[in-house]
C-alpha positions in Angstrom: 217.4 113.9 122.8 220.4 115.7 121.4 223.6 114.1 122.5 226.7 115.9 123.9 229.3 115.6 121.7 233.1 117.1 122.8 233.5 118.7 119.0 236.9 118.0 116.8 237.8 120.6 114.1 241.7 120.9 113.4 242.6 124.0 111.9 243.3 123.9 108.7 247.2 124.0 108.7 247.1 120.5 110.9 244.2 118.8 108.8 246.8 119.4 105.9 250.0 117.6 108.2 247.2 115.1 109.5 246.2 113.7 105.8 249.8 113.9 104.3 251.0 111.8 107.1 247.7 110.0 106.7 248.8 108.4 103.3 251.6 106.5 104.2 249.9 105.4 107.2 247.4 103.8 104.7 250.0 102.5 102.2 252.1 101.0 105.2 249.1 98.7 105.8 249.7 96.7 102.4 251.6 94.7 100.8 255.2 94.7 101.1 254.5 96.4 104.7 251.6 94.4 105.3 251.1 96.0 108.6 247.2 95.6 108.8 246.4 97.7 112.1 247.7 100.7 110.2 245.4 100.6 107.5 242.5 101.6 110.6 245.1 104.0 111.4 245.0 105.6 108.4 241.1 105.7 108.0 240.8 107.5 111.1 243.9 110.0 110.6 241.6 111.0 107.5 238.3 111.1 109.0 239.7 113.2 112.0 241.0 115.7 109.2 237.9 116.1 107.9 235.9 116.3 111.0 234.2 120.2 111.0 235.5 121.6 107.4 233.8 123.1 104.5 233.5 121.3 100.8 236.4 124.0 99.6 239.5 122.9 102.7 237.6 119.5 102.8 238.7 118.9 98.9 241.9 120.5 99.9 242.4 118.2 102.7 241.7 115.0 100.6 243.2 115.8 98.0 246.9 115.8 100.3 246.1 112.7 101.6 245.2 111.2 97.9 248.1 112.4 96.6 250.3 110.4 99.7 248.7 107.7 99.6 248.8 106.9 95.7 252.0 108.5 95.0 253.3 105.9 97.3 251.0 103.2 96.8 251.4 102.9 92.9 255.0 104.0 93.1 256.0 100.9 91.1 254.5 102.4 87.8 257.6 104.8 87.4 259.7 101.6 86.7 259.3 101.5 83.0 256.5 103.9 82.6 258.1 107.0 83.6 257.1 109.6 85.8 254.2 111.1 83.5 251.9 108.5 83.9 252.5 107.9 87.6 251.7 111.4 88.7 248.7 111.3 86.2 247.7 108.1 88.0 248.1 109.1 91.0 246.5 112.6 90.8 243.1 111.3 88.8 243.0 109.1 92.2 243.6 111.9 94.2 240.8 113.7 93.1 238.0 111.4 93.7 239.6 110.5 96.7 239.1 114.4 97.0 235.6 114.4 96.1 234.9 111.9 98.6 236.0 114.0 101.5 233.5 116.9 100.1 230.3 114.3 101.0 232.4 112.8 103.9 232.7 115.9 105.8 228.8 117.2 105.1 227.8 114.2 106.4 229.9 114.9 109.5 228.1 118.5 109.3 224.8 117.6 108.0 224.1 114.6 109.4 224.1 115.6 113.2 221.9 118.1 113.0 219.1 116.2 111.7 219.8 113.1 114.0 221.0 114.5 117.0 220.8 111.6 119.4 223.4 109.4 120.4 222.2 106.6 117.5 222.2 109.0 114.9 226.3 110.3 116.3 227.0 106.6 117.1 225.3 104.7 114.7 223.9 106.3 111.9 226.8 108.9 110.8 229.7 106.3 110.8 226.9 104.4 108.4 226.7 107.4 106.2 230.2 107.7 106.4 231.6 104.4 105.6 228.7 104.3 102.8 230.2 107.5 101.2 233.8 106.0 101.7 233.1 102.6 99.6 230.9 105.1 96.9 234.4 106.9 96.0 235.9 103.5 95.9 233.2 102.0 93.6 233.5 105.6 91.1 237.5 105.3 91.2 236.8 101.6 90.3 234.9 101.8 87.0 235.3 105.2 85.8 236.9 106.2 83.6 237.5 103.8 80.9 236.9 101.1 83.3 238.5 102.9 86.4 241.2 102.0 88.9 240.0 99.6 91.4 243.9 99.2 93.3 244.3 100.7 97.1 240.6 99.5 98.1 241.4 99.8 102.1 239.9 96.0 102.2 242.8 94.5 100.1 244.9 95.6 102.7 243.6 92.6 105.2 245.3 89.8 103.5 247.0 88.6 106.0 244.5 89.8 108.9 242.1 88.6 111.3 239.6 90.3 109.3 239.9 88.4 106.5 237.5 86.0 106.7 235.1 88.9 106.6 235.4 89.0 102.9 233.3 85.7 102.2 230.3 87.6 104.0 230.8 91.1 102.5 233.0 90.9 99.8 235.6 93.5 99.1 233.6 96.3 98.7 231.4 95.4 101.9 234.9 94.5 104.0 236.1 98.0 103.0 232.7 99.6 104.3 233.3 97.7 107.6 236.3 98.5 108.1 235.7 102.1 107.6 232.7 102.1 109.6 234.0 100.7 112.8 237.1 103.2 112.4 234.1 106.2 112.3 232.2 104.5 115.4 235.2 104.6 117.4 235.9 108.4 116.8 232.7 108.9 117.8 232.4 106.9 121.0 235.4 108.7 121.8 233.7 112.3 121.4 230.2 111.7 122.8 230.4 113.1 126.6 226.6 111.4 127.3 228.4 108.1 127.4 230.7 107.2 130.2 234.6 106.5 129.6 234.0 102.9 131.0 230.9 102.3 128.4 232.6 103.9 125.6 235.6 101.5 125.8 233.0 98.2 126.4 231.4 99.4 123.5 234.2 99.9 121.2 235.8 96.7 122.5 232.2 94.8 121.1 232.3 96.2 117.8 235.4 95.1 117.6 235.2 91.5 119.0 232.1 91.6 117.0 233.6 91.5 114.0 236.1 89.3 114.9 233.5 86.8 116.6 232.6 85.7 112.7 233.5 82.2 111.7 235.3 81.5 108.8 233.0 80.5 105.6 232.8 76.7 105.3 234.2 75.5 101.9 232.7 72.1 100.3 235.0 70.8 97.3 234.2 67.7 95.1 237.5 66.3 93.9 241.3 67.4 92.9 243.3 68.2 90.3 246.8 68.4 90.0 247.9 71.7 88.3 251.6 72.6 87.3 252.8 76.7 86.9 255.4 77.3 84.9 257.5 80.8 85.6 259.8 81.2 82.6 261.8 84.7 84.2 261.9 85.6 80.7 262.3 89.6 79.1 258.7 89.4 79.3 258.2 93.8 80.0 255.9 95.5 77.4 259.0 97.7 76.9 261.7 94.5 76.6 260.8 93.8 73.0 263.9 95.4 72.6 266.1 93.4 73.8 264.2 90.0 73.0 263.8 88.5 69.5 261.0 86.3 68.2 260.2 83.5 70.3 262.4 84.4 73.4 259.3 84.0 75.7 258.4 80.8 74.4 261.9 79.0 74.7 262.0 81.0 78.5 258.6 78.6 79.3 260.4 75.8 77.9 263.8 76.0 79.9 262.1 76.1 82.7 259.9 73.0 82.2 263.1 70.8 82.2 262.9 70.1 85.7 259.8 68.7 85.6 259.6 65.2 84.9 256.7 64.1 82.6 256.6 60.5 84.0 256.9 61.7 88.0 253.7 63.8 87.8 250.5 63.0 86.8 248.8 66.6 85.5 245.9 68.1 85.3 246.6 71.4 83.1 249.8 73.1 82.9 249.4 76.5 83.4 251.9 79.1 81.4 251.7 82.7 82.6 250.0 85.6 80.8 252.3 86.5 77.5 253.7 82.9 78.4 253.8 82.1 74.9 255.0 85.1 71.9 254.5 82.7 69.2 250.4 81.9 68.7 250.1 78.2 68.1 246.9 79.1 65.7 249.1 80.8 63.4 253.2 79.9 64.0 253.9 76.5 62.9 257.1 75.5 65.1 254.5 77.3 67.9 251.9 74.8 67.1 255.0 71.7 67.4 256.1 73.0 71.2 252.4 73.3 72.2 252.0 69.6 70.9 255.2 68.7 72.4 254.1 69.8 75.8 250.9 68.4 75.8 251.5 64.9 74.3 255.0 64.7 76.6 252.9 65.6 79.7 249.5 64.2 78.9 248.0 67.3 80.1 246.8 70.4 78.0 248.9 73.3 77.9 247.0 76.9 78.9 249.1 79.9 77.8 248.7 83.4 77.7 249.2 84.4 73.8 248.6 87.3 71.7 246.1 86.4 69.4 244.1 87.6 66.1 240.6 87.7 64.8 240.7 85.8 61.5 240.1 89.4 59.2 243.3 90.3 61.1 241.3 93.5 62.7 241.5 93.4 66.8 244.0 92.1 68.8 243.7 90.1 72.0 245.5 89.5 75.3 244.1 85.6 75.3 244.6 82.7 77.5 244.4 79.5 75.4 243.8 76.0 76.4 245.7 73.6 73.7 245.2 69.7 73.5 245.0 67.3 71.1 246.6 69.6 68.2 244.0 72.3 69.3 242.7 75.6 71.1 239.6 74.0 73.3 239.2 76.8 75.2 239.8 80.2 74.9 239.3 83.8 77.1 240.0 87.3 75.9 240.9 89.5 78.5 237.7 91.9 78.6 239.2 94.8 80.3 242.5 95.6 78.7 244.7 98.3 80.5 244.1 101.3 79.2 246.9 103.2 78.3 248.9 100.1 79.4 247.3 97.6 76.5 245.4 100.6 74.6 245.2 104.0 74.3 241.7 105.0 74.7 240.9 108.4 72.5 244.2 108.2 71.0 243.5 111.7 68.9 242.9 113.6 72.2 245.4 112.0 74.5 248.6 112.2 71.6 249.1 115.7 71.8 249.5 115.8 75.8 252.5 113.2 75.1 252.9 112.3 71.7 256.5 109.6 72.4 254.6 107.8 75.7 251.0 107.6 73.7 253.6 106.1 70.9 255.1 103.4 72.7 251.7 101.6 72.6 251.4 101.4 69.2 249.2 97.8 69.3 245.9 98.2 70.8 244.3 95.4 72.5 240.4 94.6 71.9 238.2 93.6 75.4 237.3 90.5 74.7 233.6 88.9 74.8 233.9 85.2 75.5 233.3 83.5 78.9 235.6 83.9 81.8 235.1 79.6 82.2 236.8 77.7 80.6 236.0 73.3 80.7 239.3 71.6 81.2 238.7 68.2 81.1 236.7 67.0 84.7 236.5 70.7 86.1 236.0 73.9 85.2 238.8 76.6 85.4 238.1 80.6 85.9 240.3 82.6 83.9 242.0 85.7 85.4 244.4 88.1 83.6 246.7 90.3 84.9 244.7 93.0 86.4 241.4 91.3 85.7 241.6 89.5 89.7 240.8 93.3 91.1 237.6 93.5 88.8 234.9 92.5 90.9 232.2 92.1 88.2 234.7 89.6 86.7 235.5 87.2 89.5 231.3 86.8 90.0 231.3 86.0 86.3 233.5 83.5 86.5 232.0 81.9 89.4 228.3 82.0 87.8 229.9 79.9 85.2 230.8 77.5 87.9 234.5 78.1 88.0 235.9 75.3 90.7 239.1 76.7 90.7 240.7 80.2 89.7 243.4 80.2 87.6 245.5 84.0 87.1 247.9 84.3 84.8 249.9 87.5 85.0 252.9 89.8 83.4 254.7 91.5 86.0 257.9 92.0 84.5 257.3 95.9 83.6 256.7 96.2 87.6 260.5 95.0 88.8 263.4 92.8 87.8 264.5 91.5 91.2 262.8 91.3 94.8 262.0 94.4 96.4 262.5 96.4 93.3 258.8 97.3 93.8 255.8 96.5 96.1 253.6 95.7 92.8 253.3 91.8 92.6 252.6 91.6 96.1 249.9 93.9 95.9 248.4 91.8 93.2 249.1 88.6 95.3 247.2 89.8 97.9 244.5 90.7 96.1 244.6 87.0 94.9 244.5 86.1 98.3 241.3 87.7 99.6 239.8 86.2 96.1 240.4 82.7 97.1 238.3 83.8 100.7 235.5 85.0 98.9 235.0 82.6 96.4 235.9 79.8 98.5 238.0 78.5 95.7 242.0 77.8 95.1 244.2 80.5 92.8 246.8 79.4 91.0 248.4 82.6 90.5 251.2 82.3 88.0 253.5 85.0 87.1 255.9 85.9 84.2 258.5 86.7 87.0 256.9 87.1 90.1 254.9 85.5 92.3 254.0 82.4 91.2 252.1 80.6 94.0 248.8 78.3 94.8 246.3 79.7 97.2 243.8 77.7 99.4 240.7 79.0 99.5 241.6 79.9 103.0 243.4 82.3 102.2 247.5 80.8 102.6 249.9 80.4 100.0 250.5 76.6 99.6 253.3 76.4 97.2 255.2 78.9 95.0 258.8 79.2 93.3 261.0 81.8 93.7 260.7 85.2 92.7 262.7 86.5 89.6 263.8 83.0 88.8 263.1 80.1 86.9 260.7 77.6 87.9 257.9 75.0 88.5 255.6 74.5 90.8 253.1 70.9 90.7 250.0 71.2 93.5 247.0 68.9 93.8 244.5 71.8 94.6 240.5 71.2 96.2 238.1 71.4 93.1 235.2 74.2 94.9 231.4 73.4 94.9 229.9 75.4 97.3 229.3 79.3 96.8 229.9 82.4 99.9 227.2 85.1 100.8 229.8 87.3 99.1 229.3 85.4 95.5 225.8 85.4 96.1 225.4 88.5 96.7 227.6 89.7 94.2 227.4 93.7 94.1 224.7 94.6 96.0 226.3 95.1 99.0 228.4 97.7 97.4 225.8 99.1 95.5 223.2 99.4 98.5 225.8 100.6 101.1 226.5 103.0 98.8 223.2 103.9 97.8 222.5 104.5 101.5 225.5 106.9 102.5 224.7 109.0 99.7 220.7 109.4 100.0 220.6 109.7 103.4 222.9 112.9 103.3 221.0 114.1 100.0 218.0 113.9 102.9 219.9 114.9 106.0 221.0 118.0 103.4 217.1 118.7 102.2 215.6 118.4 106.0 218.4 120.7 107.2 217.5 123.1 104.5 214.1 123.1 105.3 214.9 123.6 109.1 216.7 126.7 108.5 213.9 128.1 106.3 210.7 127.0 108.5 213.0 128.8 111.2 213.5 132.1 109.5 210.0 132.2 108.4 208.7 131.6 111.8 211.7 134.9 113.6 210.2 136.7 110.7 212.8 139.7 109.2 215.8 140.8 111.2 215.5 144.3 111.8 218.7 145.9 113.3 218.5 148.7 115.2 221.0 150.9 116.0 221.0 153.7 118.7 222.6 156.9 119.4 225.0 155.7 122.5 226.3 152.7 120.2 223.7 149.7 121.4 222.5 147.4 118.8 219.1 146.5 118.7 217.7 143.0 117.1 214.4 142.0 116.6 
């Protein structure tokens, strides 16, 4: 039975005020604002906007809010990049965000007309919906050249109730959820067959549903003591400048001083990424602070470091684990930045802007080697930089039997002092909802900013302070067990996904077919028109 539904179509000129207030609703729901109702806000703002539109003022109307939620949410790349490659940034993201409001709002057309009844309005098309949602956030993510996976609405839920959530679903799946309840809600709201009373018990189940989840049970097998050292050295990309050879090194060192060899019994000592500018493999006095370190602390040392294949060919962004006079371990960050760490078609891209395409003159080869690494009793995932948003990544990691993850990270292009920009909390929460899936501890240390230890809970446990030197020494739980979310690795994201989009291919085909079985069966319209005006149609 078709349901009543009280319809919602804003005219154009207020869909357009609706999504560009829509985008800092969104953004206000991360990290530094962190506040996490607004994120829901946000959805809903959108999906209201795009409620009754065509593909052409749908694209239009997702496009503005794109545009207001990246421009804002990525602001921090104007720091050293410039304004080029933050309104590039921002508008690439704008137009898939775009493209996902074309198949949002036929599903809110198409969708309906096929399933009529009050599961297919309440149920089904917030399905469709949510599916389509966390399909433009899987394209954005890998493509291209790896895509963008930053402003996923789930890695806005840090610090929320919700969180938990992400052990189940993973991020993907928690950003599906969350967009799906938002879409249930407007639609309870708009069916007329349901009374007030029932629509309000209803939406008050989803919700308490969703909260109602218990947190994923974590099982460890041991400790380890781990110290993170945060040098506050000129540690930018575009610092070289005003460092010379072997600044960042001596930075790590200075701040080591305060921790006293014979008061802490370590683990690893963990240097950030580009911790170390002189390679150990290759720079002798490099080689005598890396056996200083280890042999003073009785710990091995691992350090982000630049390093070479032997031919001298490719360069990588590596993370090396030195003991005993030695690199035992070794990762090379797979997914560089790209035109961050490389320029990617550097003959078509120069001519668009020859002096920014210039400034990266050293390109950085993905690496190939595990993301484990063995130190000593346990086994350490490796994370750099902006390899914690990669999902594919973290489940390597953990299928290598990572106990705890360790994420070194650079941050120093993104600010100089606190508040300069929102980037390395973003990328702190993002560490944070790893920890909940994986059910393991992040060390997360930073260049600059923020250095801190993660339970697998989710809380920050210890830290220094930001834009400062200093140490931090935490015994962290060594991780066993596993989460649906690891288990399941991608297919949530892939099959939610794969479900919005093929059930509006078919909601689009059956409608098609509707209209023509129902032209064929009125036969030809034949108008007739008669001498005192009347119009005739049969």
């Amino acid at each position: 039975m078709p349901s009543r539904v009280t319809e919602l179509r804003l005219p154009l000129w207020l869909a357009l005020v609706v999504a560009l207030f829509a985008g800092p609703v969104l953004d206000a729901g991360f990290p530094d604002g962190d506040v996490w109702p607004l994120t829901f806000v946000g959805i809903g703002l959108v999906l209201v906007a795009l409620r009754g539109r065509r593909a052409g003022s749908a694209f239009l109307v997702g496009l503005v809010a794109g545009l207001s939620f990246y421009l804002i949410h990525i602001q921090w790349a104007t720091l050293f990049l410039g304004v080029v490659p933050w309104a590039a940034l921002a508008g690439l993201e704008a137009l898939f965000f775009a493209g996902g409001a074309v198949l949002i709002t036929l599903a809110y057309r198409w969708v309906p007309v096929v399933w009529p009844g009050t599961l297919g309005r309440a149920l089904l098309l917030p399905v469709v919906v949510a599916g389509l949602w966390t399909l433009r956030e899987f394209i954005a993510g890998n493509w291209p050249y790896g895509g963008f996976a930053w402003g996923r609405v789930a890695l806005s839920q840090s610090e929320s109730p919700f969180k938990g959530l992400v052990a189940y679903l993973g991020i993907s799946g928690l950003s599906f959820l969350m967009v799906a309840v938002v879409a249930v809600l407007i639609e309870l709201a708009l069916l007329s067959t349901i009374r007030g009373s029932t629509r309000v018990l209803a939406g008050a189940i989803v919700i308490a549903a969703a909260l109602a989840v218990p947190a994923w049970p974590t099982f460890t097998d041991g400790t380890a003591t781990i110290a993170g050292v945060q040098g506050n050295g000129k540690a930018g990309y575009f610092d070289s400048a005003d460092r010379a050879y072997g600044d960042l090194t001596d930075s790590q060192v200075l701040a080591m001083q305060g921790l006293d060899p014979a008061a802490n019994d370590l683990d690893l000592i963990v240097w950030p990424e580009g911790g170390s500018d002189r390679d150990p493999t290759r720079d002798e006095f490099g080689r005598y602070v890396f056996d200083a370190i280890n042999r003073g602390y009785g710990a091995p040392l691992l350090s982000g470091v630049i390093t070479e294949s032997p031919d001298g060919e490719t360069t990588y962004n590596s993370s090396i684990l030195w003991d005993d006079g030695e690199v035992v371990g070794q990762y090379d960050k797979k997914h560089p930045v790209p035109f961050g760490e490389y320029v990617p078609d550097r003959a078509f891209w120069r001519p668009f802007a020859p002096e920014l395409i210039d400034l990266i003159g050293r390109d950085y080869t993905p690496g190939t080697r595990d993301e484990a690494i063995d130190v000593g009793d346990f086994v350490a995932g490796i994370s750099i930089c902006f390899d914690i948003v990669d999902d594919q990544l973290i489940t390597n990691m953990m299928d290598q039997g990572a106990q705890v993850i360790v994420a070194q990270t650079n941050n120093a292009d993104f600010g100089s002092r606190p508040g300069q920009t929102d980037e390395n909390e973003q990328q702190l929460a993002i560490a944070k909802m790893r920890a909940i899936q994986t059910a393991r501890s992040v060390v997360n240390v930073s260049t600059v900013a923020s250095t801190r230890v993660i339970d697998a809970h989710g809380d920050v446990v210890d830290g220094t302070r930001d834009y400062e030197p200093g140490t931090m020494v935490t015994t962290v739980d060594l991780g066993t067990g596993t989460t649906p979310a690891v288990v399941a690795s991608r297919a949530i994201e892939l099959l939610v996904s794969f479900f919005g989009l093929a059930t509006l291919l078919m909601a689009g085909l059956w409608r098609g077919r509707r209209r023509a079985a129902r032209d064929t069966a009125n036969g030809p319209v034949t108008t007739i028109r008669g001498g005192d005006g009347a119009v005739l149609v049969r």
